[in-house]
Every structure is written in structure tokens, then in C-alpha cells.
N, C-alpha and C positions, 0 to 999 in steps of 0.2 A: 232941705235936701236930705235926701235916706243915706244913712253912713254906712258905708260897705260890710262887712261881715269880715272878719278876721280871715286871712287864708295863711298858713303858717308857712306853707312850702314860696309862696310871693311875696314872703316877708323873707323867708333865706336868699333868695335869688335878687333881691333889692339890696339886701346887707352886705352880697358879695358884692355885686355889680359897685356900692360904695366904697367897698372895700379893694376894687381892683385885680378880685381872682376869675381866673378861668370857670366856667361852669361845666361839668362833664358830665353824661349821662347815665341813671344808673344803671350794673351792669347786672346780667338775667345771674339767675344759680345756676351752676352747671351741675348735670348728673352725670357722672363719670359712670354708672353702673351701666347705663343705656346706650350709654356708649362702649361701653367694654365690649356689651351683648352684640352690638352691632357690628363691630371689627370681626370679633369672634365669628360670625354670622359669614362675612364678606371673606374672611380666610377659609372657611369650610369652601365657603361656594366657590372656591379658585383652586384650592389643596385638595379635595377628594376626589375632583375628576381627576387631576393630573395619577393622583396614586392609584386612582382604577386603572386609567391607561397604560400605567407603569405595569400594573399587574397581570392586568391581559397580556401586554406585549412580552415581560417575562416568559406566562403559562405557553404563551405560543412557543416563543423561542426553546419552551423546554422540549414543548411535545415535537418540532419538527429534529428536533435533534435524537427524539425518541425515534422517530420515523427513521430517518438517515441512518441510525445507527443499527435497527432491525433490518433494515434494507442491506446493508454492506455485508451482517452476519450471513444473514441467507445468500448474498453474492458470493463472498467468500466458499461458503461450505459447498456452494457448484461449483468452482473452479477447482478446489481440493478435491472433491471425483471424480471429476475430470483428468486431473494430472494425475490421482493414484494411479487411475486405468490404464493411461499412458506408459507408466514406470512401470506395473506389472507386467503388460506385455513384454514391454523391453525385457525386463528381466527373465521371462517365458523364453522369446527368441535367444538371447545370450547364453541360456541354459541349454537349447536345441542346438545351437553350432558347437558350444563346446562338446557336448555327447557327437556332435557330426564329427568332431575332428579328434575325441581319445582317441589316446595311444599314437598321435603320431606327431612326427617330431618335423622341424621345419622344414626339412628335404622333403616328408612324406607327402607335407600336405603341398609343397609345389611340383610334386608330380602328380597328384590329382587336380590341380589347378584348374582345370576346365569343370568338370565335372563338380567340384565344393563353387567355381562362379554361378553356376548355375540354376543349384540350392540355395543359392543365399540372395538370387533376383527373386526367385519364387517367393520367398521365404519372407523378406521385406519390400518386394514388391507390391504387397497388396496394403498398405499400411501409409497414408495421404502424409502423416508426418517424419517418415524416415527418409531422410537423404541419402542414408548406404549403411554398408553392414560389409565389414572389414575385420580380417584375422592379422594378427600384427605376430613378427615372431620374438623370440629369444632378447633378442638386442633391438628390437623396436623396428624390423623392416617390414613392410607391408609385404605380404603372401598373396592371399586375396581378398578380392573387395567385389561385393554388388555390381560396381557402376561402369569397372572397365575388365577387359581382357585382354592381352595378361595385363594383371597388374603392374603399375608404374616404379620404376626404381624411386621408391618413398621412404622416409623411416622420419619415429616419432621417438626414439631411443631419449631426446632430450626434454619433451612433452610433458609438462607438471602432470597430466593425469596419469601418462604411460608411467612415470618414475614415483608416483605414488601409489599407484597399484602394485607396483612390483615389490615396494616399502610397506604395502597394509595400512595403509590410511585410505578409513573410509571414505570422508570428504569425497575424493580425488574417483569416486564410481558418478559421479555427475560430473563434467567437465565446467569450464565459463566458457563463453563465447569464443568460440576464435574462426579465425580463417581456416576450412579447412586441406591439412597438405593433400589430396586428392583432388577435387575438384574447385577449390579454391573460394567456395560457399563461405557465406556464415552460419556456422552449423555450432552444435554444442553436444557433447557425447555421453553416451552411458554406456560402462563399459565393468568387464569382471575378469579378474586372471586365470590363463590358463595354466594349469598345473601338469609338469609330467609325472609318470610313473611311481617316479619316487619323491614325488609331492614338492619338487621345486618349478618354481617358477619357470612357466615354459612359454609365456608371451600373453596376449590380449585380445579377448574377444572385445568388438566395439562397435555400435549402433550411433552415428551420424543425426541428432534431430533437426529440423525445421525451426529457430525459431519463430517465424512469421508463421506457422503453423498455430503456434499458443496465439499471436496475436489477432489471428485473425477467430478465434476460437472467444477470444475477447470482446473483440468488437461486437459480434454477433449478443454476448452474456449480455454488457453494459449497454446494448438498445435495448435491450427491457426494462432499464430502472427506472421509471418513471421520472426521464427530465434529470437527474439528480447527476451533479457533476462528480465523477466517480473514474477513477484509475483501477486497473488493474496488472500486477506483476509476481510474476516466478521469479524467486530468490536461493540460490545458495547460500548454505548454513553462514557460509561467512559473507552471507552480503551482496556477491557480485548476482549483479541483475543477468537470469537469461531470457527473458521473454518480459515485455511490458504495452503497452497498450492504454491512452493513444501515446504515439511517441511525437516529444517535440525537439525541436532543436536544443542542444545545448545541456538534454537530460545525462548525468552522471552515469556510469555503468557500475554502480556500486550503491548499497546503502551506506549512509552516512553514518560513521563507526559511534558516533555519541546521540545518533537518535535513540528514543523509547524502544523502538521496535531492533534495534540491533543490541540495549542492551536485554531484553528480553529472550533472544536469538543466544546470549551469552549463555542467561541461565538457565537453559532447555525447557522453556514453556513450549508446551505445544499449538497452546494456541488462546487467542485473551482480544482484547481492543484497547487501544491506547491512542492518545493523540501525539499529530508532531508538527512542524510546521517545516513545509513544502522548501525544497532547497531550489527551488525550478522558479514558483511566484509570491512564496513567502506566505499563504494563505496557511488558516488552520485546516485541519484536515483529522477526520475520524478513520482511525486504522485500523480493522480489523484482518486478524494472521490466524493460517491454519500451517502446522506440519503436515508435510504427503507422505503419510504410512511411517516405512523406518528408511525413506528417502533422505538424504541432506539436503531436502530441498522445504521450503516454505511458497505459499500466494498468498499474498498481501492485496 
């Protein structure tokens, strides 16, 4: 019989098996480099897309904000010539009644009362946003007015505009909204004093506006902005809203005293962009503000 040939590793595995150990199998090498390269490899391939999408979606977000915010400028800077044109008229017509009515004093001009009503239909009559055109006298009674004959026993003697024109505060040549005591409108007024002879205060010349005039002057702007949710509003220096557009329920009649834009209004910017966030739906919102002329008025 041929005697087997030595095999060393079946001579371990008989020596355990005598010996009563477990037999385990051996274990490979591991490369840890091949592996490293691999992880490496599977993070790229999960991490660089994510950071390109991150980065497009950024670039987008910057540029539509670029758009939006070019868009508002140029909204803006049409509705501020808009309103200049407006105010200088007024201030054109204010300056023609008051030349209508030198040298006379509040008897004078209610014995021409027919004749100065009839001037001042013509006069703002042709003009889509004036609701009337009114001579206010001494102590604040209505003389004449545009819209009736004879004028109605009225008087504005207590009227924040009437007693800050008579006081010289600018402010107070743009009125806020109110009711008005004539025809009982919501009107908001531009107005300048009249002066006697000897350069006192002798009452108020005053122009009556629309404001659903500005707003519908709005609507018509903000159909052209391609899509883009967009407000538009006439502000007095100090905030109170006279014209806005679209209006919803529940909107404030004032700016809100600690937003960007009121305090900008504080420190006579004339005009800049600033962000705020909406007191109506809490959304952000890009603001862009012009001053109108040397009006105390702003559009936002």
C-alpha cells in the first residue's frame, strides 16, 4: 500500500479535531484604500448633484428677485409722474382761484358768489380727478364751492388741514382721507392759504381729490406687470394711506410707524428700495418708494 504524502494543513485540522477546537475559516485582507476610494466615489455621486441643484435654485432665486425688483423700480417711477402731474395741476388751479379771488375779503367774494361758482365748475370741471374746488373763509366757512349753489352753511374752522395751513405746516397742504363736509365723499384735499392785503391769513383755497381716481389709475399700471403680485399706494409724509390699490379688507389706513419704509420717510430719503413684511398676510415684499416733487406725499 503507497503511503500518503504529508499534507500539513490535514494534519492541523486532525490535531484540532483531537484536540476538541472549533475550526474557523481564514479571513481574506482587507483593503481599506479601495474602499475609502469607493465611499468617496458614492458621496460624490449623491453630494454634487444635490449642490448643483442647490446652486441653480439659488442663481434662480437671485435673478427673479433681480426681475421683481427692476420691475417695481420702473412701476414705481410711473406712478411718481403720474402723481407729480396731478399735484402740479392742483397747485396751477389753487394759484388761479387765489389770483380769482385778490383783494377780496369774505363779504366780497359772497357777493360774487354766482359768478366765482361758476369759474370754478369750468375750472375743475374738466379734470376726471377733482371732486370740487372750494373757497373756505377767515374762520373756516365755506364761501364757494364747484359742486353747489349757493353754498351750504359748512365750516372746516376745526379741520387738521384748515388749522395747519393757517399755522404753516407744510404737511397739512395734502390732506388724509376723510369724509367730505360738502358732499359727504371720500375725498382727500390739496389745499394753499389765502392771504389778505396785509399778508394775514384770510382763509383757504381747496381742491377736493378722488381717491378711487389714483386707484383706478392703479389697476390699469399693475395689469402690465407681467403676472407679478404687486401693490400700489399714495402715502403722506407721515404714513396715512391716501390712495392704494388692490384694496382688501382689514388693510390699515396708515403705514406701520416701525416699518423700513416709515423709517426712511423719517429721514427724508427721497427715494431707495427696501424690504418689509406685509401687516395684511405676513408675506416678504420688495418696496420700492419715490417722493412726488416737493409734495409731502410719497408712492410706494
Amino acid at each position: 500500500m503507497t503511503q500518503d504524502r504529508f499534507d500539513p494543513h490535514r494534519a492541523s485540522r486532525r490535531s484540532a479535531e483531537r484536540q476538541g477546537d472549533a475550526v474557523f475559516p481564514a479571513v481574506p485582507e482587507q483593503n481599506f484604500h479601495v474602499r475609502r476610494i469607493t465611499l468617496i466615489a458614492l458621496l460624490a455621486a449623491v453630494v454634487l448633484p444635490c449642490l448643483y441643484v442647490a446652486a441653480m435654485a439659488f442663481n434662480d432665486l437671485r435673478s427673479r428677485e433681480a426681475d421683481a425688483t427692476d420691475m417695481t423700480l420702473r412701476t414705481v417711477r410711473v406712478a411718481e409722474e403720474h402723481a407729480l402731474k396731478v399735484f402740479d395741476m392742483n397747485e396751477t388751479l389753487d394759484t388761479r382761484i387765489v389770483d380769482l379771488t385778490e383783494g377780496l375779503g369774505d363779504d366780497g367774494i359772497r357777493a360774487r358768489e354766482a359768478a366765482i361758482h361758476q369759474k370754478l365748475r369750468t375750472m375743475g370741471g374738466g379734470y376726471p380727478q377733482v371732486a370740487a374746488v372750494s373757497i373756505f373763509g377767515r374762520d373756516g366757512a365755506l364761501l364757494v364751492t364747484s359742486r353747489f349753489y349757493p353754498a351750504p352753511p359748512v365750516s372746516i374752522g376745526d379741520r387738521d388741514d384748515f388749522v395747519g395751513l393757517r399755522e404753516g405746516r407744510d404737511l397739512e397742504h395734502v390732506s388724509k382721507v376723510m369724509s367730505g363736509h360738502v358732499a359727504g365723499e371720500q375725498v382727500f384735499n390739496t389745499g394753499v392759504e389765502r392771504r389778505a392785503p396785509d399778508g394775514t391769513f384770510a382763509g383757504v383755497v381747496s381742491v377736493a381729490l378722488w381717491p378711487s381716481y389714483f386707484d383706478a389709475f392703479y389697476r390699469e399700471l399693475l395689469g402690465g406687470t407681467d403676472g407679478l403680485p404687486m401693490t400700489m399706494t399714495l402715502v403722506r409724509a407721515d404714513g396715512a394711506v391716501l390712495a392704494h390699490y388692490p384694496r382688501r379688507p382689514g388693510e390699515p389706513n396708515a403705514v406701520a410707524a416701525d416699518s423700513p419704509f416709515a423709517e426712511a420717510m423719517k429721514e427724508g430719503r427721497r427715494a431707495g428700495v427696501t424690504r418689509m413684511r406685509s401687516t395684511i398676510d405676513g408675506e416678504n415684499m420688495i418696496v420700492a418708494f419715490r417722493h412726488v416733487g416737493s409734495y409731502p406725499v410719497y408712492v410706494m
